[in-house]
VOPAVO-207069 format. One line per 2 residues: number of its first residue (from 1); their letters; for each residue x, y, z of N, C-alpha, C. Coordinates in steps of 0.1 Angstrom, whole numbers, plus 5000, padded with zeros to 4 digits. Example, Ala and Ser with C-alpha at 12.3 -4.5 7.8 and 13.67 -1.06 7.14 Angstrom:
1> AS> 5132,4943,5078,5123,4955,5078,5132,4967,5078; 5128,4978,5071,5137,4989,5071,5129,5000,5079
# end
This chain:
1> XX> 2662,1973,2469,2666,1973,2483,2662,1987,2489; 2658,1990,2500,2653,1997,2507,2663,2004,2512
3> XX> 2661,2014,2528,2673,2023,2530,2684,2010,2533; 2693,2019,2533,2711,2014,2538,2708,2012,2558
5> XX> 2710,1999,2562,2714,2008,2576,2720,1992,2578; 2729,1988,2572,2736,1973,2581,2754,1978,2580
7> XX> 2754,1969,2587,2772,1970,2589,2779,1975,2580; 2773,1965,2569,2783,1968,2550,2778,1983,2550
9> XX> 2768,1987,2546,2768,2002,2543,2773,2010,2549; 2776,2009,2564,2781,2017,2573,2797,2015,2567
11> XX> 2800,2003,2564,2816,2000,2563,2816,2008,2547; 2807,2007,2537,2805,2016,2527,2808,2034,2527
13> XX> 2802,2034,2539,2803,2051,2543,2817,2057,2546; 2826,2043,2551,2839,2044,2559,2850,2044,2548
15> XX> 2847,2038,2538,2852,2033,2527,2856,2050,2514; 2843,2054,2516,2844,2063,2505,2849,2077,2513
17> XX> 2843,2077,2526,2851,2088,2534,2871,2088,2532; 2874,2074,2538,2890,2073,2531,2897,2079,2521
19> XX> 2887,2070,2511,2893,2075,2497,2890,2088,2491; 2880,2095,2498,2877,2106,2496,2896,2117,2500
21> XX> 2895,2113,2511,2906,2119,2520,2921,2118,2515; 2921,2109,2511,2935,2106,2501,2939,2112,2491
23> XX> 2932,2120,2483,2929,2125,2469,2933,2144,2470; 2942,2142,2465,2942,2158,2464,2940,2162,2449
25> XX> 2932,2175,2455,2925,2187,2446,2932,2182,2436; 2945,2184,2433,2952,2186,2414,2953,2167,2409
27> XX> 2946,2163,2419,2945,2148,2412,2933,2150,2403; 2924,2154,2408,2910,2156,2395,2912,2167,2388
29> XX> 2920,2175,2391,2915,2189,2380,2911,2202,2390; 2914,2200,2403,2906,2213,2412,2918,2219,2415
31> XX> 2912,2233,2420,2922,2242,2420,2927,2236,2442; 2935,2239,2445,2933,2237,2461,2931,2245,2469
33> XX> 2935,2255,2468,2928,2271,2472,2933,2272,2487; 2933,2285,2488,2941,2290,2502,2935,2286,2516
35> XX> 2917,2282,2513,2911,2281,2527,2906,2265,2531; 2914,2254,2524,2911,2243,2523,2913,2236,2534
37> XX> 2904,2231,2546,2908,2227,2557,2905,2210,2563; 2905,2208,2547,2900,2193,2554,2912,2187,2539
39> XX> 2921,2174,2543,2927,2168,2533,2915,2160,2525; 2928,2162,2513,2917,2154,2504,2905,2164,2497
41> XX> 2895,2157,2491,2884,2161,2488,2873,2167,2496; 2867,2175,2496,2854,2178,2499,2840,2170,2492
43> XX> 2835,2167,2507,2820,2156,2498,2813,2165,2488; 2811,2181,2486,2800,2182,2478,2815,2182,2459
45> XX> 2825,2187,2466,2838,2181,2451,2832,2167,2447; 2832,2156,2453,2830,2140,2455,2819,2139,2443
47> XX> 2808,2148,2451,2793,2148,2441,2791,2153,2432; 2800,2164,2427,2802,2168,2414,2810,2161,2405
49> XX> 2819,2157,2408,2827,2149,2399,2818,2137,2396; 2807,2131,2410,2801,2121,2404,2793,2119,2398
51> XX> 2787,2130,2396,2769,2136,2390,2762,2132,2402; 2761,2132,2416,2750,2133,2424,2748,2147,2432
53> XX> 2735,2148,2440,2736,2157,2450,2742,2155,2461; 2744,2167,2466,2759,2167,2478,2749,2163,2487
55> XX> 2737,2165,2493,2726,2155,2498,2728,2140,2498; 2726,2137,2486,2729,2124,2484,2742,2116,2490
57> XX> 2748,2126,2481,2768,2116,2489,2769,2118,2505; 2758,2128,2510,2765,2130,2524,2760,2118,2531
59> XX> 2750,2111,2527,2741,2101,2527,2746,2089,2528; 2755,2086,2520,2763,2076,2516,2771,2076,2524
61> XX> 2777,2089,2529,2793,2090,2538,2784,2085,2554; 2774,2085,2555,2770,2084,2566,2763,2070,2570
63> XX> 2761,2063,2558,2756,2050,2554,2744,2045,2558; 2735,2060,2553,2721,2060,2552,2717,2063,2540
65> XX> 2704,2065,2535,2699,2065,2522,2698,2057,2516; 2695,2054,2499,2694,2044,2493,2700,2039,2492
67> XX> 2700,2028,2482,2708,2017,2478,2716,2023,2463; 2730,2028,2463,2732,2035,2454,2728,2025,2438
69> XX> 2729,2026,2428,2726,2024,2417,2741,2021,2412; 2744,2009,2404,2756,2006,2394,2761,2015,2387
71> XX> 2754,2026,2381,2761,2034,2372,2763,2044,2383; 2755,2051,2399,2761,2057,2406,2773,2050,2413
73> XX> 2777,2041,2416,2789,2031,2419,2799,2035,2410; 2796,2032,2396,2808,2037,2389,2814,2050,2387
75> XX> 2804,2056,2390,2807,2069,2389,2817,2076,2400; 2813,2072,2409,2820,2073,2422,2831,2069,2422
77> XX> 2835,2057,2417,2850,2048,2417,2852,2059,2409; 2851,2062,2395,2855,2069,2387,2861,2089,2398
79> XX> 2852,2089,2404,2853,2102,2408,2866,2104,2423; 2867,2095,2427,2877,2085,2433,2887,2083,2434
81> XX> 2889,2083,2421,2904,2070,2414,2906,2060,2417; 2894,2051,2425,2900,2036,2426,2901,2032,2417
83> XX> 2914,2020,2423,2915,2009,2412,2908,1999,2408; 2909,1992,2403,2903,1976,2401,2899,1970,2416
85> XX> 2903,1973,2420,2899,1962,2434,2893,1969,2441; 2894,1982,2444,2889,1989,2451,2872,1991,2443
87> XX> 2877,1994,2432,2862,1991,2427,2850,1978,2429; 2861,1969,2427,2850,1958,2432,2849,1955,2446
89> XX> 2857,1962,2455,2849,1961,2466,2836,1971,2472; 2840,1986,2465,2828,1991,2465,2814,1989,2460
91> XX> 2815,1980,2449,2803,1970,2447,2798,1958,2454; 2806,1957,2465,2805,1942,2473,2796,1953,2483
93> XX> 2803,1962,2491,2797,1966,2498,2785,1978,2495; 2781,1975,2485,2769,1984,2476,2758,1974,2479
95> XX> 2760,1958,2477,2754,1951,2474,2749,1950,2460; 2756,1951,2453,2753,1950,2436,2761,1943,2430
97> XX> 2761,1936,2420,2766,1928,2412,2779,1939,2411; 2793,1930,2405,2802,1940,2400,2800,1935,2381
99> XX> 2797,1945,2374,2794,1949,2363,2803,1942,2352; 2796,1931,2344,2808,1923,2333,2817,1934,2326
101> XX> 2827,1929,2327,2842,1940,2317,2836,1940,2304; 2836,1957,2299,2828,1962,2284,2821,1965,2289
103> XX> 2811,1969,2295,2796,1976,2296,2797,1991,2296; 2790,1996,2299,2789,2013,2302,2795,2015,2319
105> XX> 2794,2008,2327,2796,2008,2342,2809,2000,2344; 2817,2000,2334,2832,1994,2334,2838,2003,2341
107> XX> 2853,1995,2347,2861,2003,2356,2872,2011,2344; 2872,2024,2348,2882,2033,2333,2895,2031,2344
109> XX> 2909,2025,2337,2920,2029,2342,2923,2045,2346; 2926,2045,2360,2927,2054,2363,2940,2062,2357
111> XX> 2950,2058,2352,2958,2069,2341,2954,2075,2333; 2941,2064,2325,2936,2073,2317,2922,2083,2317
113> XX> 2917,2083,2331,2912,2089,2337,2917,2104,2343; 2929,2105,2343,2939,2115,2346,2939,2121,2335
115> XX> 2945,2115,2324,2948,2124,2312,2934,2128,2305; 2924,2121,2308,2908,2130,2299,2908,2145,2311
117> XX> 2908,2141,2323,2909,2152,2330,2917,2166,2327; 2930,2164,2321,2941,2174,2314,2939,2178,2299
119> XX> 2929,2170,2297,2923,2177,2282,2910,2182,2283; 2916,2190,2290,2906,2206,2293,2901,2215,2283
121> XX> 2905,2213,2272,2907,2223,2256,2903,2218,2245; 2903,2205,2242,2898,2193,2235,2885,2184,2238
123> XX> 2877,2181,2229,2868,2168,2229,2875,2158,2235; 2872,2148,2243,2879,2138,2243,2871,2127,2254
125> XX> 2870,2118,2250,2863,2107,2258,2872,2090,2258; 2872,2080,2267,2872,2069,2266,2861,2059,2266
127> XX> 2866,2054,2256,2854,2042,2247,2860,2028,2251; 2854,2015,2253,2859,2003,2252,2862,2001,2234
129> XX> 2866,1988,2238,2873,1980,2222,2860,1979,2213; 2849,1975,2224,2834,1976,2210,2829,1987,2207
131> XX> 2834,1997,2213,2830,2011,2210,2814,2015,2218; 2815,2008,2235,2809,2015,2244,2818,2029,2251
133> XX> 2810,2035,2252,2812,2049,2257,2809,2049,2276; 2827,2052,2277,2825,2047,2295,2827,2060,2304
135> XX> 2833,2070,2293,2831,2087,2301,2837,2096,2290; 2833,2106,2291,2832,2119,2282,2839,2130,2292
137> XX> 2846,2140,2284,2850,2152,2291,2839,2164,2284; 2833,2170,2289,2823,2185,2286,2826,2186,2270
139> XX> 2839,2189,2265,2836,2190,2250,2834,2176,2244; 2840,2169,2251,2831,2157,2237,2817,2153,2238
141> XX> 2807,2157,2250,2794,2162,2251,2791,2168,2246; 2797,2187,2241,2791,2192,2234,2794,2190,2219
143> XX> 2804,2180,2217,2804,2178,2200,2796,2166,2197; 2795,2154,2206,2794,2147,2205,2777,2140,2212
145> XX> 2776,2148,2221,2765,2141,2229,2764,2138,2239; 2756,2135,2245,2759,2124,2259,2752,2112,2258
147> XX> 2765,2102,2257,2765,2091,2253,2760,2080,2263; 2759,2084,2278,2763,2077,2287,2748,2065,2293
149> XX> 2734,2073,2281,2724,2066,2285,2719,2054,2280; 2728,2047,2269,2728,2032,2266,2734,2023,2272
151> XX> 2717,2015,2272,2721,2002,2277,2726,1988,2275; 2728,1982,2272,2725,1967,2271,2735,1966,2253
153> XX> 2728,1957,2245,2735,1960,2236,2736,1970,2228; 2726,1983,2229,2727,1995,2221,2737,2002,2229
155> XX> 2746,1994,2237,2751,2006,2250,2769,2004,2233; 2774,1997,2226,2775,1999,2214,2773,2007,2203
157> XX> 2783,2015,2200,2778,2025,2185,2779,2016,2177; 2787,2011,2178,2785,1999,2162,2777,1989,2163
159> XX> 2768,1985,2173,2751,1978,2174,2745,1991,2166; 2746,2002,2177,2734,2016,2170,2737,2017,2157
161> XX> 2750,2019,2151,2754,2018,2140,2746,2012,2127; 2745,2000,2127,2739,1993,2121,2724,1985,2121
163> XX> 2718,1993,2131,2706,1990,2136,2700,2001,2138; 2703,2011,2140,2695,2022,2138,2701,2033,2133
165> XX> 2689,2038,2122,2694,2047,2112,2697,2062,2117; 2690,2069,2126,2695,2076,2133,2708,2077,2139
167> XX> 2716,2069,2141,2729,2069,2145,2740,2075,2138; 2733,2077,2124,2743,2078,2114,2745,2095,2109
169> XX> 2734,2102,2113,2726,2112,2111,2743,2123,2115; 2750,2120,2118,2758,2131,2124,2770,2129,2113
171> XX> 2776,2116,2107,2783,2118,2091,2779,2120,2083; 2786,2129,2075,2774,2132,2060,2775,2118,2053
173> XX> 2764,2116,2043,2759,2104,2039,2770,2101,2030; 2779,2108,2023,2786,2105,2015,2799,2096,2026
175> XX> 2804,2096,2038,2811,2090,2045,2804,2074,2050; 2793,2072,2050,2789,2062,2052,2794,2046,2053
177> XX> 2798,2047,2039,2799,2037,2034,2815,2036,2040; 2824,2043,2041,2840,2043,2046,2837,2039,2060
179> XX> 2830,2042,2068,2825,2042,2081,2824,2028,2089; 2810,2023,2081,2808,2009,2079,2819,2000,2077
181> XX> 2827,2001,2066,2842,1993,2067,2846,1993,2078; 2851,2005,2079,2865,2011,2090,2857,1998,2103
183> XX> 2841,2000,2107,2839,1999,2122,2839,1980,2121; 2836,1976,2110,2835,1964,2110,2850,1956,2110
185> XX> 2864,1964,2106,2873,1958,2107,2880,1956,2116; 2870,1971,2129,2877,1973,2138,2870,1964,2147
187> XX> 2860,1960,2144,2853,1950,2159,2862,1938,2154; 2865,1935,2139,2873,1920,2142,2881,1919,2148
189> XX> 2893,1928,2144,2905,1933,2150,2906,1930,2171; 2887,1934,2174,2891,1938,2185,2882,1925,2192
191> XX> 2875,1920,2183,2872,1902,2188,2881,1896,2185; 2888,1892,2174,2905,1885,2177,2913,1885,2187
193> XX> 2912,1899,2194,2921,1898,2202,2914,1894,2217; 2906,1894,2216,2892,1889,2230,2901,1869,2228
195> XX> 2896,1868,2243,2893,1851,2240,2882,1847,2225; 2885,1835,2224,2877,1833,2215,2864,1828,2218
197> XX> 2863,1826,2234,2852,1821,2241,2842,1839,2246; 2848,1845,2244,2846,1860,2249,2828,1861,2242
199> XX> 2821,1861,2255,2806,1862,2257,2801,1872,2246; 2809,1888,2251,2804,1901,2245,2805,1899,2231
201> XX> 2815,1899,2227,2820,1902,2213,2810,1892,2204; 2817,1881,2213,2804,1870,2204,2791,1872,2197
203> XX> 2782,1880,2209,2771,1884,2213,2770,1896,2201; 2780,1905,2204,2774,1913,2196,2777,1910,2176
205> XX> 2785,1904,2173,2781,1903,2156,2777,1889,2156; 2772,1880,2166,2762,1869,2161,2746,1881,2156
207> XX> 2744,1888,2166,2735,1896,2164,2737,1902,2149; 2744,1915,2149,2744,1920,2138,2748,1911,2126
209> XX> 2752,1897,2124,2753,1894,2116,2740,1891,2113; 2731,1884,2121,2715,1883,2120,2704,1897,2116
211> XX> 2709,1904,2115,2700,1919,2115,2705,1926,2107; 2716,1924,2103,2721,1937,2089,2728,1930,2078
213> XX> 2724,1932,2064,2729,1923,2061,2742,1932,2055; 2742,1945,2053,2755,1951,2054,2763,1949,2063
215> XX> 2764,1944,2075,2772,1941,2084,2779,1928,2079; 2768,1918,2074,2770,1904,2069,2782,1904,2059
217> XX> 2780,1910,2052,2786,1913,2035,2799,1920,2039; 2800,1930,2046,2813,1934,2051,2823,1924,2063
219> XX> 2815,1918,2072,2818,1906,2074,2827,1896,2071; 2820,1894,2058,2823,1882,2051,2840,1886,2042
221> XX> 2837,1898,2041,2855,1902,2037,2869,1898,2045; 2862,1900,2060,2875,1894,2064,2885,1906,2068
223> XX> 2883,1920,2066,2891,1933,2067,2890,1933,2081; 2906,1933,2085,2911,1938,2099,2920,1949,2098
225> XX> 2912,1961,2108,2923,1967,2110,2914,1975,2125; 2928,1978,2134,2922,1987,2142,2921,2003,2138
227> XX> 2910,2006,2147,2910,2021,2144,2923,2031,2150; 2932,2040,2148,2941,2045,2154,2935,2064,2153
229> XX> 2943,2061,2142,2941,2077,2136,2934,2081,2128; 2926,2089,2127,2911,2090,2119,2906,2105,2117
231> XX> 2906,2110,2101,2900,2118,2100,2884,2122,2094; 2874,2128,2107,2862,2127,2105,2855,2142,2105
233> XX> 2846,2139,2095,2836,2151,2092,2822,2150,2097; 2822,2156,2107,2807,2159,2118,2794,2164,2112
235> XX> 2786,2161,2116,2772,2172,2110,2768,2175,2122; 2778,2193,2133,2767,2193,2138,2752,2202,2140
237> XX> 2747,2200,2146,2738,2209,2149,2738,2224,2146; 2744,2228,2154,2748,2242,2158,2756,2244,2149
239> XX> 2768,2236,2151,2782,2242,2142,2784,2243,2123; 2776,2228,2120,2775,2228,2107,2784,2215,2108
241> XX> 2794,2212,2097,2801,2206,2092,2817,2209,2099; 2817,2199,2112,2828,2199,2114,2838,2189,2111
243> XX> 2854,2193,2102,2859,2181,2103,2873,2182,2115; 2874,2173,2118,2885,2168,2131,2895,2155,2122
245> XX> 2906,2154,2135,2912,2138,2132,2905,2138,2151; 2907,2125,2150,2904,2116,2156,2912,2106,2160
247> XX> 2926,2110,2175,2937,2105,2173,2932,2093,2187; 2940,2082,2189,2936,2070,2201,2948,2068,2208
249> XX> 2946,2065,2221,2958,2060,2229,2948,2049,2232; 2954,2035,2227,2951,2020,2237,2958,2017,2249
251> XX> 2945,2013,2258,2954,2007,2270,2963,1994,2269; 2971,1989,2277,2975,1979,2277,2975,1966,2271
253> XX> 2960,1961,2277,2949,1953,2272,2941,1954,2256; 2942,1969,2251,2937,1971,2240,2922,1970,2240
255> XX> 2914,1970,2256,2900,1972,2257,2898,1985,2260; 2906,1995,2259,2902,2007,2264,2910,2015,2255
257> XX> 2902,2027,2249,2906,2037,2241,2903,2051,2244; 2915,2058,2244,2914,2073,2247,2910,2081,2235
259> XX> 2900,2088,2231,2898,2091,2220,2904,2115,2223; 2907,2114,2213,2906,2127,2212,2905,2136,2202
261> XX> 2901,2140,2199,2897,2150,2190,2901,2165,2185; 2912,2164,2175,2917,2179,2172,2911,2186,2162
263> XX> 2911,2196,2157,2909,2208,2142,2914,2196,2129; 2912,2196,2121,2919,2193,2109,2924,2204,2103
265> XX> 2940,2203,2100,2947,2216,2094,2936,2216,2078; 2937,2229,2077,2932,2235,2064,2918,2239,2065
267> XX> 2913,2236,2075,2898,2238,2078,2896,2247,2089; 2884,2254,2089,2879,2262,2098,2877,2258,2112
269> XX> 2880,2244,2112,2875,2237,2126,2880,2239,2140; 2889,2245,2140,2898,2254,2146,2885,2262,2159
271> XX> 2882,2269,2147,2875,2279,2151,2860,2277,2155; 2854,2266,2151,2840,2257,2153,2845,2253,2166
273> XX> 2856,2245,2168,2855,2242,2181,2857,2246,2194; 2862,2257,2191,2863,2273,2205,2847,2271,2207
275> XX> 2843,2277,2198,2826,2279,2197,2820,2264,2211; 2822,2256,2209,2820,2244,2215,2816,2247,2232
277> XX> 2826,2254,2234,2824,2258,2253,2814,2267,2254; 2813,2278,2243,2802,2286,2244,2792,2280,2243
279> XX> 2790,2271,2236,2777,2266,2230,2771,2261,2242; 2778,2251,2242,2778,2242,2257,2770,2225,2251
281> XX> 2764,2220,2261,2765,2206,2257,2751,2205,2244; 2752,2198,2236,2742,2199,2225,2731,2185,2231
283> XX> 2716,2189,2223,2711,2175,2231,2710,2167,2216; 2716,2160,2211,2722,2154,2199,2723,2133,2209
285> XX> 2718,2131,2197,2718,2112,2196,2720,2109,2191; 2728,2093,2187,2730,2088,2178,2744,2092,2172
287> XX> 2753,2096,2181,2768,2101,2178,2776,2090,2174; 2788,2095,2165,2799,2088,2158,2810,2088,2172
289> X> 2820,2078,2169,2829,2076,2176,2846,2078,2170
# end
């Protein structure tokens, strides 16, 4: 679709100006500062939080320019705080499909959008139940990667997992095989609790049961368990051998996972991970979850 100029986009422009205005600074993380003259947010704050240019959002507030893009849509709700509904009406008036629940362009509960924001000091990202990656905070980019450019079924670490060897490249080889368990007990665990008619889950270990036959064979065991608390040893780049736990808050639903990431007592990791902000984001693929 070509530029924006009908009623909906305009009503689009009016929409995100609102919810712009509602939102105070210490809702995302901003400081509010002594010379702030407009409530709410500032459009080029809006654009940073969303990854666009303040060009661009001003574009949008004015309900000219393009046709934003699904993952810019989400990004926005995300940058926002809408809720559920609000989200899918910003997709109505996008003109874009609103995005099947699980994808990368899922709506992140906004509570737990708050608290990755407050973990300013830590790695930490939310993942869905299949272990799509739906937003990262700056350190779990630089430990981890930026996760955010799979699509489709590799938009899944546990598809990349078992489908491509590169994925694995960041556990030392000796964890592998613990890995492979742990992730296979954890998708049953977390397709048991799906409808049983549930498209995604379906979709994804009809596949991998077709394409791996380690997936097959693990499979066939029958081991359920969810992932909660997890101690993991990194290979990174820069840092070397980091180990962490790897602690989870579930939502509600049990489709959404807060992941975060501490030092493991007795190790140096402590101190690898300060390193982390210096470093800054690594360009690393194929990350663990």
């Amino acid at each position: 679709m070509g530029d924006m100029g009908s009623v909906k986009y305009a009503e689009m422009g009016a929409f995100l100006r609102s919810r712009r205005e509602r939102i105070r600074p210490a809702d995302v993380g901003l400081p509010h500062g002594p010379r702030r003259r407009v409530p709410g947010l500032r459009r080029d704050e809006v654009a940073h939080l969303a990854g666009a240019s303040v060009d661009y959002y001003n574009e949008l507030e004015r309900g000219a320019g393009s046709q934003p893009s699904e993952q810019m849509i989400a990004a926005l709700a995300r940058a926002l705080r809408l809720t559920a509904d609000e989200r899918d009406y910003l997709y109505h008036l996008a003109d874009r499909p609103v995005p099947v629940h699980g994808g990368p362009a899922s709506h992140v509960h906004p509570g737990m959008l708050d608290l990755l924001g407050r973990l300013t000091s830590t790695p930490a990202q939310v993942i869905t139940d299949l272990h799509v990656t739906l937003v990262q905070n700056p350190l779990a980019v630089a430990l981890l990667g930026d996760q955010s450019g799979f699509r489709g079924p590799r938009a899944s670490f546990i598809h990349r997992w078992f489908t491509e060897p590169e994925a694995r490249l960041l556990y030392p080889e000796a964890d592998h095989a613990d890995q492979s368990r742990a992730f296979v007990a954890d998708l049953r665990a977390a397709a048991a609790r799906r409808d049983a008619k549930d498209a995604e889950a379906g979709s994804l270990v009809r596949t991998l049961l077709a394409v791996s036959d380690e997936f097959a064979a693990l499979w066939a065991e029958h081991d359920v368990a969810f992932r909660r608390d997890d101690r993991k040893r990194i290979n990174h780049p820069a840092l070397g051998l980091v180990e962490v736990n790897c602690l989870n808050l579930f939502s509600e639903d049990g489709r959404q996972r807060l992941l975060w990431f501490t030092p493991a007592v007795g190790t140096d990791s402590a101190d690898l991970l300060d390193l982390l902000a210096v470093l800054g984001t690594q360009e690393v693929s194929g990350l663990p979850h």
